[in-house]
C-alpha positions as CSV (number, residue, x, y, z in Angstrom):
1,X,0.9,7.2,15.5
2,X,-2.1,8.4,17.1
3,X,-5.4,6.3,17.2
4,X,-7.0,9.5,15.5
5,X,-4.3,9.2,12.6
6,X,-5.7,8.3,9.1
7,X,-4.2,8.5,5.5
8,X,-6.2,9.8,2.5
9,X,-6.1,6.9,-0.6
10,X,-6.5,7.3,-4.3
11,X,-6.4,4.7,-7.0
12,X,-6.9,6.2,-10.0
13,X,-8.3,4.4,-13.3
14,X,-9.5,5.7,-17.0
15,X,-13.0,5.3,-15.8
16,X,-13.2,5.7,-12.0
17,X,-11.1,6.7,-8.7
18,X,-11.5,4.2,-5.6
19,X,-11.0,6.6,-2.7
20,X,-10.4,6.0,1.5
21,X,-9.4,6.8,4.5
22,X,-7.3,4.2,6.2
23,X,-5.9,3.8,9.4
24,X,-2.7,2.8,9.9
25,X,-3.5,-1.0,10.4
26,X,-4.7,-1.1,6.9
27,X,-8.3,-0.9,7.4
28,X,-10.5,1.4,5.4
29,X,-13.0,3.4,7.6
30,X,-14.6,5.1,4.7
31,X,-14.7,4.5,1.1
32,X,-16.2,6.7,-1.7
33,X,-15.6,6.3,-5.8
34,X,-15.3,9.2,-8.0
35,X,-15.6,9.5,-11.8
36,X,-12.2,10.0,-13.3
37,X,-13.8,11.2,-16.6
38,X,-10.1,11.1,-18.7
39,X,-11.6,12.3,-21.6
40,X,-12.1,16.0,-20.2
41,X,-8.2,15.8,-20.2
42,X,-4.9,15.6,-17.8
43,X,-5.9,19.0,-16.5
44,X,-9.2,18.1,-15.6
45,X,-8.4,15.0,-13.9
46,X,-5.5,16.4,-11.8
47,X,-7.7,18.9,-10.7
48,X,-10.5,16.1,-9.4
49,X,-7.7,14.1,-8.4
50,X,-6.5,17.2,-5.7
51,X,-10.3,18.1,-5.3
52,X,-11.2,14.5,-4.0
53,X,-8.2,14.7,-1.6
54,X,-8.9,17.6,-0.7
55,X,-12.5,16.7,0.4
56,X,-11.9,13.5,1.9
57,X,-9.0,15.0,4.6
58,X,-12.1,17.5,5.0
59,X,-14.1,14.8,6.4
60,X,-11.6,13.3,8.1
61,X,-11.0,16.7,10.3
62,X,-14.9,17.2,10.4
63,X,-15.1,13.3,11.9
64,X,-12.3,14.2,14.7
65,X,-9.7,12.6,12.5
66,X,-6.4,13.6,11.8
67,X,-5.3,13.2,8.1
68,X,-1.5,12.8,8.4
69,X,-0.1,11.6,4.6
70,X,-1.7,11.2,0.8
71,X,-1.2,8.6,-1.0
72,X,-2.2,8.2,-4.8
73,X,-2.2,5.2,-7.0
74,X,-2.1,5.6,-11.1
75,X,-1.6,3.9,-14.4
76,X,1.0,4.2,-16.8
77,X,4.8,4.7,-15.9
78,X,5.5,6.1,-12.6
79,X,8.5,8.0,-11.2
80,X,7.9,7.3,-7.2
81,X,11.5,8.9,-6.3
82,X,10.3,12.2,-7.9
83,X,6.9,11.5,-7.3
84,X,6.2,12.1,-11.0
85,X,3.8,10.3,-13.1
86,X,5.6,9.8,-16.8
87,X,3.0,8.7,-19.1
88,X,-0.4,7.1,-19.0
89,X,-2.3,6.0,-22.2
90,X,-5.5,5.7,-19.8
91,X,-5.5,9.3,-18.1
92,X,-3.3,11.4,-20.7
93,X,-0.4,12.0,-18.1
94,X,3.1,13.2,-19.7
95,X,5.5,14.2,-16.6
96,X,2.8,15.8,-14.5
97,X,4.4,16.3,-10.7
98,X,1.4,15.3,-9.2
99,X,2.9,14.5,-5.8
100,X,4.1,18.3,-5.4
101,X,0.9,19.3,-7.0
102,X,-1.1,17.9,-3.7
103,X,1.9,18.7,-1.2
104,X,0.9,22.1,-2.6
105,X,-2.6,22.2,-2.0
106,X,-2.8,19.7,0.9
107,X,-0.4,20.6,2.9
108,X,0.0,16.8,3.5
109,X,3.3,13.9,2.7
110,X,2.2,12.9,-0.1
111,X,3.7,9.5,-1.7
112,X,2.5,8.8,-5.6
113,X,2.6,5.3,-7.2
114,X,1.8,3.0,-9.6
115,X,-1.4,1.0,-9.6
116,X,-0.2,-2.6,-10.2
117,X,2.5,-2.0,-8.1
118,X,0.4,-0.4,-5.6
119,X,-1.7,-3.3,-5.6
120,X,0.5,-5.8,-5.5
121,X,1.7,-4.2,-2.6
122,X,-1.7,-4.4,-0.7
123,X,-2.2,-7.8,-1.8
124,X,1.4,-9.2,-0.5
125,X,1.1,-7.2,3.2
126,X,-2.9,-7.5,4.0
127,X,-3.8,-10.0,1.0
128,X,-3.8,-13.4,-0.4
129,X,0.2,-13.1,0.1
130,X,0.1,-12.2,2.9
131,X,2.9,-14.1,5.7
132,X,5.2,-14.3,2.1
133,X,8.8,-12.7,1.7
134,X,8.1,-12.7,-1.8
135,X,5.3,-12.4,-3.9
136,X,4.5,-11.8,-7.8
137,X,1.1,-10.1,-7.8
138,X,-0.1,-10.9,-11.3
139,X,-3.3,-8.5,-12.6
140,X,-5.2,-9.5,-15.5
141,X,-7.5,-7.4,-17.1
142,X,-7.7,-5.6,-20.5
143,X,-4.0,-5.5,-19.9
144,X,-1.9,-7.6,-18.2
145,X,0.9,-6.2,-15.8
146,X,2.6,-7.3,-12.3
147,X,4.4,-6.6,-9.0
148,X,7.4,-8.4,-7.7
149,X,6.7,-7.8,-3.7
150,X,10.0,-8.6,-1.5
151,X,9.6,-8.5,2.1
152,X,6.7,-5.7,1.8
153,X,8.9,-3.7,-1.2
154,X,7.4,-3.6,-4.3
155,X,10.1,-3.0,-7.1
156,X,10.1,-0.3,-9.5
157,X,13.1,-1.0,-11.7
158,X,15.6,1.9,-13.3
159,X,13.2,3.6,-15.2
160,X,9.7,3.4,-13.2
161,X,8.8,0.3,-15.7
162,X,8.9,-2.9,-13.7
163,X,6.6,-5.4,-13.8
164,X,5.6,-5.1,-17.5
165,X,4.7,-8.6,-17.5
166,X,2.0,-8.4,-20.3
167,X,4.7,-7.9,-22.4
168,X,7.1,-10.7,-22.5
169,X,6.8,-12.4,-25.8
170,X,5.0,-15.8,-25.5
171,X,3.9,-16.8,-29.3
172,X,6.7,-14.8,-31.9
173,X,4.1,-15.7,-34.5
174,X,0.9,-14.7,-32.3
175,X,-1.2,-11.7,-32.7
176,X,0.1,-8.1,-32.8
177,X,0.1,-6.7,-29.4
178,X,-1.1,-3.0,-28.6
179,X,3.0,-2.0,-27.8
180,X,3.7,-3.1,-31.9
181,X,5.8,-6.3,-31.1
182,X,3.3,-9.2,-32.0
183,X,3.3,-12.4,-29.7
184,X,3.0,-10.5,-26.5
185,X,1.4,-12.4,-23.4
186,X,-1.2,-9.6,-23.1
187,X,-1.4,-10.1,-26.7
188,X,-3.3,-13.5,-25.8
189,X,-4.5,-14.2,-22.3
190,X,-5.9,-10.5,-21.5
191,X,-9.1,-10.1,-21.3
192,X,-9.7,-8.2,-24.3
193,X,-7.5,-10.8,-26.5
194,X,-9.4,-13.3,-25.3
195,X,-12.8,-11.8,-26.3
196,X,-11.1,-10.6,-29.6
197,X,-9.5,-14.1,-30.0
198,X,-13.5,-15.6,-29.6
199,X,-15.0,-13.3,-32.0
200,X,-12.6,-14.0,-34.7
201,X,-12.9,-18.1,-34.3
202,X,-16.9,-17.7,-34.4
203,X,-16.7,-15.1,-37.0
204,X,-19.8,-13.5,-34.8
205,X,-19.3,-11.8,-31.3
206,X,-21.8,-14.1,-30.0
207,X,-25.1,-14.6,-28.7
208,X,-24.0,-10.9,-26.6
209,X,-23.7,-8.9,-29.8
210,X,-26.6,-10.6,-31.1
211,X,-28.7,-8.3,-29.0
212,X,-26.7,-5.9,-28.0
213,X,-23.9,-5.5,-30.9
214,X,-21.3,-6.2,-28.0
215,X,-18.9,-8.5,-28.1
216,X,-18.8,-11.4,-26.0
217,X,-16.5,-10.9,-23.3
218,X,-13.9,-12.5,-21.8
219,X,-16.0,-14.1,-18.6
220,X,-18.9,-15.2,-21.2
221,X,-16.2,-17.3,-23.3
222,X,-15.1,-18.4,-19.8
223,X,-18.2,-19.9,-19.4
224,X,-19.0,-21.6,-22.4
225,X,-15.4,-23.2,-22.0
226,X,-17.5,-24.7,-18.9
227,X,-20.2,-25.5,-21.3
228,X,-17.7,-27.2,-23.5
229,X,-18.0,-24.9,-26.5
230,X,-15.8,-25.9,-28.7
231,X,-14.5,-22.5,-29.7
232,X,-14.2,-21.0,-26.5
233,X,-12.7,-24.5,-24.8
234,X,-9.8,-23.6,-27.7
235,X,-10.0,-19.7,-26.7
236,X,-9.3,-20.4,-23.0
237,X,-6.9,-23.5,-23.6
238,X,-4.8,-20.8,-25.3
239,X,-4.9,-17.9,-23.2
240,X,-4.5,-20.8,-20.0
241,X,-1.1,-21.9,-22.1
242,X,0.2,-18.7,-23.0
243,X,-0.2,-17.5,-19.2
244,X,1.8,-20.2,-18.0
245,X,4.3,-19.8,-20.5
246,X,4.6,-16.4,-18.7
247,X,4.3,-17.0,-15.5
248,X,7.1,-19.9,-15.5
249,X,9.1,-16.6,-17.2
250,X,8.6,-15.0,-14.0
251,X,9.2,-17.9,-11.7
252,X,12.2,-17.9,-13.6
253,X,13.3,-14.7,-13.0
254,X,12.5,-14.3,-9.7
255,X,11.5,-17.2,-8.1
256,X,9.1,-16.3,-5.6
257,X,6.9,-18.0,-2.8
258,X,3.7,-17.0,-4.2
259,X,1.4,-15.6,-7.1
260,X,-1.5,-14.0,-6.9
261,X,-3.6,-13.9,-9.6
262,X,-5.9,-10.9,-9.4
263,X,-7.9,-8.2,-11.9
264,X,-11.0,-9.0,-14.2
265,X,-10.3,-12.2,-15.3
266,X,-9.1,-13.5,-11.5
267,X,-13.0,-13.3,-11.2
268,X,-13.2,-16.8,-13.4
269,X,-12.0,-18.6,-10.0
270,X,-11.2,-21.9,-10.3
271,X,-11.8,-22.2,-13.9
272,X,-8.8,-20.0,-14.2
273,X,-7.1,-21.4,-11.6
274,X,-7.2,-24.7,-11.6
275,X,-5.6,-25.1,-15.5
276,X,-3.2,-22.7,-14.9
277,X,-1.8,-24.1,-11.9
278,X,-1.7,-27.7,-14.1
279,X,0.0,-26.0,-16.7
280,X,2.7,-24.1,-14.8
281,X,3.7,-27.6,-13.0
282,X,4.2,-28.9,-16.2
283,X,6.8,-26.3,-16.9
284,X,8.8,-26.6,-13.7
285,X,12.0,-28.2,-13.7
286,X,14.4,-27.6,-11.1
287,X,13.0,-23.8,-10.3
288,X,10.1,-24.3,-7.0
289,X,6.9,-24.0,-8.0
290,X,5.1,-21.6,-6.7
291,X,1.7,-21.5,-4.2
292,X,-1.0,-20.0,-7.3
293,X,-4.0,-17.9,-5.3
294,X,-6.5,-15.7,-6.0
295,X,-6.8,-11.8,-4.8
296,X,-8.2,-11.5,-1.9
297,X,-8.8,-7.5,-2.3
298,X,-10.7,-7.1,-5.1
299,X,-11.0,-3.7,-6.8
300,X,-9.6,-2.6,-3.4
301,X,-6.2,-3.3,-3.9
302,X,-4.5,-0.1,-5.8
303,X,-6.0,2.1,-2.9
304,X,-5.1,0.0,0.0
305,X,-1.6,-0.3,-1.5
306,X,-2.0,3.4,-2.0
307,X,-2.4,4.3,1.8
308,X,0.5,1.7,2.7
309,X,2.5,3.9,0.4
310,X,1.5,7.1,2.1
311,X,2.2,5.3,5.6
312,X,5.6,4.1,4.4
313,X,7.2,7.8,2.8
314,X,6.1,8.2,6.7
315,X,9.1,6.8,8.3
316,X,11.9,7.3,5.3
């Protein structure tokens, strides 16, 4: 490739679009963030979606760079092979071709993905896994959903759906998850269970809602834990347990080198961390345990790991 070469990223959320250029060594040479704005509807936010791509391969030409590939990063289920995104509860996708949709109006290779996978990818080739043949990247946030990263693949499974971590069942008698089964890992240990979890033991959001009339959230009971609160030590101690339980499931399954442990609640650090790793060496018997990291990417991830997709349909 040229040193002039660059690929146009998107990562696409309910709220917001995290948007590059990249060059072909992974590095971002220029970063904007778009509203996404899903309440205006699918229509409107493919349109924004191609309208931002648009721009930014505008900017690369006007800079003396040579846009050579799309890539686009997005929740919900993905069909990458057809470049199709399925469904999505956070942008109102049903079976919108969105990768022909910018081939159309771009003119450009264009590779579309899934967000967790995409930054799982980003994580295990320029991340905290980085130097690892396999890696489960593990995202934690109102949801809680992962990629299983073999020698720089990410897997999608049969049906676009891998990695749906958040919902192996860790507590049969635990809450009700969003899905309807109740006893879900996300159920418990995702951000918003945790805060949910908190308000329910206090039977008062907090000191938060007190002047607000928000909910504490889930890094605010993270730091009372520290303070030794005793509702929010038994908060944490659960979530701490139940993610274990789960992530011993997927060191079961597919025994990898290392997991990274990234999205809202990664930002907890070592009070996260440093339970969690406990805990999942208590549940290793003969399976290896795996090296337990933080992201190293940040809210980067999902549109590094989209341009790596964009640079990879390159060479198929």
């Amino acid at each position: 490739m040229s040193p002039a070469d660059v690929v146009v990223a998107l990562d696409v959320g309910g709220t917001g679009m995290k948007c590059a250029l990249v060059r072909p060594d992974g590095v971002a040479i220029h970063v904007e963030r778009h509203c996404t704005d899903a309440g205006r509807g699918p229509h409107a936010v493919v349109e924004t979606i191609l309208e931002v791509a648009e721009g930014l391969a505008g900017r690369a030409r006007a800079d003396g760079l040579a846009p050579v590939a799309l890539g686009v990063a997005v929740p919900g289920v993905v069909d990458e092979a057809a470049g199709m995104a399925v469904w999505s509860a956070n942008v109102g996708f049903r079976d919108v071709p969105l990768r022909d949709l910018a081939v159309a109006r771009l003119g450009l290779p264009t590779a579309l993905g899934h967000d967790v996978r995409a930054g799982g990818l980003a994580e295990a080739r320029l991340g905290a896994g980085r130097g690892t043949g396999h890696v489960l990247f593990v995202a934690i946030g109102t949801g809680i959903a992962a990629a299983h990263v073999v020698d720089g693949s990410a897997a999608v499974g049969a049906h676009g759906a891998a990695g749906e971590i958040g919902h192996i069942l860790v507590r049969p008698d635990g809450p009700r998850c969003g899905c309807g089964r109740p006893g879900c890992l996300e159920a418990i240990a995702s951000a918003s269970a945790i805060a949910r979890r908190y308000a329910e033991l206090t039977g008062t959001p907090g000191t938060t809602a007190e002047l607000t009339g928000t909910p504490a959230t889930a890094a605010e009971v993270a730091d009372r834990a520290v303070d030794g609160e005793p509702a929010a030590v038994q908060v944490w101690a659960e979530a701490v347990e139940a993610l274990a339980d789960g992530l011993a499931t997927g060191q079961a399954l597919f025994d990898v080198e290392t997991i990274v442990i990234g999205g809202g609640l990664a930002q907890a650090g070592p009070h996260l961390l440093d339970p969690l790793r406990a805990a999942l060496h208590e549940r290793m018997t003969f399976h290896r345990e795996p090296r337990l990291v933080a992201a190293a990417l940040g809210d980067e991830a999902g549109c590094l790991g989209a341009a790596l997709l964009a640079l990879d349909s390159l060479e198929k």
